[in-house]
C-alpha positions in Angstrom: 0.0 0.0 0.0 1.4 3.7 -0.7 2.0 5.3 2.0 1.6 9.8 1.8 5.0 10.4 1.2 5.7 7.6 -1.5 3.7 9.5 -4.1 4.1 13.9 -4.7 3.3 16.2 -7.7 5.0 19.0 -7.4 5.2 22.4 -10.1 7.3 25.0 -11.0 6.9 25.7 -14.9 6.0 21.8 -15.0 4.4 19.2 -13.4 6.3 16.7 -11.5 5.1 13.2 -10.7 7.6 11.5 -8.2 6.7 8.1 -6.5 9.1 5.6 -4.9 10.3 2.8 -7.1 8.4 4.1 -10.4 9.4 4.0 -13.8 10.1 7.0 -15.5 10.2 8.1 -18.9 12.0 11.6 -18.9 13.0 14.0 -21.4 16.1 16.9 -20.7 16.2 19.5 -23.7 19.3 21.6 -24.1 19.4 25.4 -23.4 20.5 26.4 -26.7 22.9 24.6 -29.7 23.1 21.3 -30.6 25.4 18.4 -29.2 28.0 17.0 -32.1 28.4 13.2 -32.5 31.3 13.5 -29.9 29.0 15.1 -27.1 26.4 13.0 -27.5 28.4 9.9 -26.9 30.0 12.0 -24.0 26.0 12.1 -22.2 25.6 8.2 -23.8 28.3 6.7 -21.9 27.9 9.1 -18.5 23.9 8.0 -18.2 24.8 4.4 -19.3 28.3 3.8 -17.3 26.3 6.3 -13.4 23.3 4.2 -12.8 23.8 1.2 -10.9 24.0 3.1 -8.2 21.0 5.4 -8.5 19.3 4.2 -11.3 18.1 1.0 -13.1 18.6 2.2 -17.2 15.7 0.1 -18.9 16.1 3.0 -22.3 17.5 5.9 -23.7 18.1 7.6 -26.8 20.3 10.7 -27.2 19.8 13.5 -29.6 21.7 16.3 -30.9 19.3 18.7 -28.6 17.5 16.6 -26.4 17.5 12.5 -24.6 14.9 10.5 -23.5 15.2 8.5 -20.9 13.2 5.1 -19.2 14.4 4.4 -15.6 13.6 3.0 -12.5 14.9 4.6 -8.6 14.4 4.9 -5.6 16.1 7.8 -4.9 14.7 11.3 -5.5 14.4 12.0 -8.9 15.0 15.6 -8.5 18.5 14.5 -7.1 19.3 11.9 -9.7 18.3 14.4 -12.8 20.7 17.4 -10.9 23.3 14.8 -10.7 23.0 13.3 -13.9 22.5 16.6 -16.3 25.1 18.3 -13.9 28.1 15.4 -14.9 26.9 15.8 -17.8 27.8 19.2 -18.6 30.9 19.3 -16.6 32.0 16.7 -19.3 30.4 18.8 -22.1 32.0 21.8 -20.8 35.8 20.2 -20.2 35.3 18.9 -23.9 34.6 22.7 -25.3 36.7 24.8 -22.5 33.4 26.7 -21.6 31.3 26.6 -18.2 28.3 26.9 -17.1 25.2 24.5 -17.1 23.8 23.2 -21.0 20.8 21.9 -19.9 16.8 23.3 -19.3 16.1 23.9 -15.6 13.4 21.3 -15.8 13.2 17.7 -17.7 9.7 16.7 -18.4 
């Protein structure tokens, strides 16, 4: 049985569904720009090679703008998208010798 804190919605621009030990099907969208072929194999391996510890990977696909993920946690999601978008970047970044976050505020 779910218990009151297993399941929130939450909003800023967006709605946010979180409940413990869902499945999710998530989409991040860059700020601006595109990835190359490089960058996007950069976010590829980071999502595939960072979950087993706070994620269960079941899908992605990763676009020159955009990815979509399928994934199962426990954790909070809000903390495993900050984590996972913020690596990300850091990578992207090192790779271009820029700074600063690539990704939208919110995923959907």
């Amino acid at each position: 049985m779910l218990e009151k804190d297993d399941f929130t919605i939450t909003k800023r621009n967006l709605p946010h569904w979180k409940m413990k030990g869902a499945t999710y099907f998530i989409t991040a969208n860059l700020m601006k720009g595109i990835l190359t072929d490089v960058e996007q194999q950069i976010v590829y391996d980071h999502i595939k090679n960072g979950h087993p510890e706070h994620y269960e990977l079941l899908a992605m696909t990763i676009m020159p703008d955009h990815f979509h993920l399928i994934f199962m946690t426990e954790k909070d999601l809000s903390a495993v998208m900050k984590s996972m978008k913020g690596i990300a970047s850091r990578k992207i970044n090192i790779r271009r010798g820029t700074t600063g976050t690539n990704w939208q505020d919110e995923s959907y």
